[in-house]
N, C-alpha and C positions, 0 to 999 in steps of 0.2 A: 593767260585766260582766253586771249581771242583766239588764238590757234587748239585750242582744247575746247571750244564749242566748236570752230568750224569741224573738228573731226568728229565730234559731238553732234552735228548735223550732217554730216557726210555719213556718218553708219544709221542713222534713221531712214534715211533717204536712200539707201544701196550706195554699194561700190559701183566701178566703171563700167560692173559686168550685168549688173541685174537690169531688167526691166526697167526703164522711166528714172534710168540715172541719170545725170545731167551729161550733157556730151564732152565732148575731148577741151571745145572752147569754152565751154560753161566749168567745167573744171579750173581751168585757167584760171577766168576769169574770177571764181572765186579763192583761190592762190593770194593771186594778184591786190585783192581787195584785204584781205586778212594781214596779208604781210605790210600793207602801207598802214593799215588801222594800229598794228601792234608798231611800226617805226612811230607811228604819229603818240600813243600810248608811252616810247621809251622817253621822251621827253622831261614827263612827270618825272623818271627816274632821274633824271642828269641835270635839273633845272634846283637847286634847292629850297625855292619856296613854289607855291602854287601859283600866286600871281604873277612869278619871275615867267614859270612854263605856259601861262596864261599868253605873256606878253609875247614867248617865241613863236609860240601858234599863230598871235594875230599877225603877225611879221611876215606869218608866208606869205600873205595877200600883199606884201607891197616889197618888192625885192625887185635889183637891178642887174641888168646884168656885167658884169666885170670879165676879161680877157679867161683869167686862169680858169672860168666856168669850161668855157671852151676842151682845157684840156680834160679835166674831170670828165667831161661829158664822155670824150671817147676811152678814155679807161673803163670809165663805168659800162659802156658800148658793148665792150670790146670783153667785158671780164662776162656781163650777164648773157651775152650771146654763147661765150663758150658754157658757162654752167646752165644757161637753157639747155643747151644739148647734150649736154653730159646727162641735164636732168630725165630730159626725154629719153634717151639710149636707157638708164638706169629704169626706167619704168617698163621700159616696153621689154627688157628680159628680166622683170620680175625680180631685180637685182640690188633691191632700193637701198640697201643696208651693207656695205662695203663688202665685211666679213661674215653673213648671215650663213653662206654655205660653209663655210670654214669649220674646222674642227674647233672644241672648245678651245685648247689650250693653246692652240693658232691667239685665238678672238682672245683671249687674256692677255698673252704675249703684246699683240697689237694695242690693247688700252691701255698696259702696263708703260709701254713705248710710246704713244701718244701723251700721257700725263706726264711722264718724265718732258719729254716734248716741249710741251705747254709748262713745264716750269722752268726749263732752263730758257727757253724762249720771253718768258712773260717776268723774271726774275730782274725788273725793273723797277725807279719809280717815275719816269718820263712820264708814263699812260697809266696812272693807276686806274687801278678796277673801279667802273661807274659804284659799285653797290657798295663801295667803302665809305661813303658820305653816311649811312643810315647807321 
């Protein structure tokens, strides 16, 4: 829902290219904002009562910090620095979409291959799927 208004307010507003569009960091920064509201959002989903997800929210305000933060920190660093860039390169040649120039039956072959992917990959029950509670 929050990512389908932001884009719900980004085409009222124009794209990057019209007149009195928000600039390159104003873009960002509402990115930036939408994607932490929907992590903060996923909570509700993985928390099984309201008050449980109540309780984890109010938790962020008092957290300490322990060693293995540290390494978290630089993967995390490390992983959103390359997919910033990747993101930026993919924007700026109009490329957003992997397979968008591709022929059709390219682009089927590659979803056909991805889902296979994703089940032989995901064909566990270590991690089951968050929305299996509901």
């Amino acid at each position: 829902v929050g990512l389908a208004i932001e884009r719900f307010v980004a085409n009222i507003f124009g794209t990057a290219d019209a007149p009195g569009a928000p600039s390159f960091l104003g873009r960002w920064a509402r990115r930036i904002f939408i994607f932490n509201l929907v992590c903060l959002a996923w909570i509700f989903f993985r928390i099984p009562t309201f008050s449980g997800a109540w309780e984890q929210i109010s938790g962020l305000a008092h957290w300490r910090w322990i060693p293995v933060y540290g390494v978290a920190v630089r993967f995390l660093a490390l992983y959103a620095v390359l997919l910033f860039l990747l993101d930026l390169q993919m924007e700026h040649s109009q490329g957003e979409y992997l397979f968008a120039l591709r022929r059709y039956p390219v682009r089927v072959a590659a979803g056909l291959a991805f889902c296979a992917l994703v089940t032989l990959f995901g064909a566990n029950t270590a991690n089951a799927f968050l929305y299996f509670q509901f």
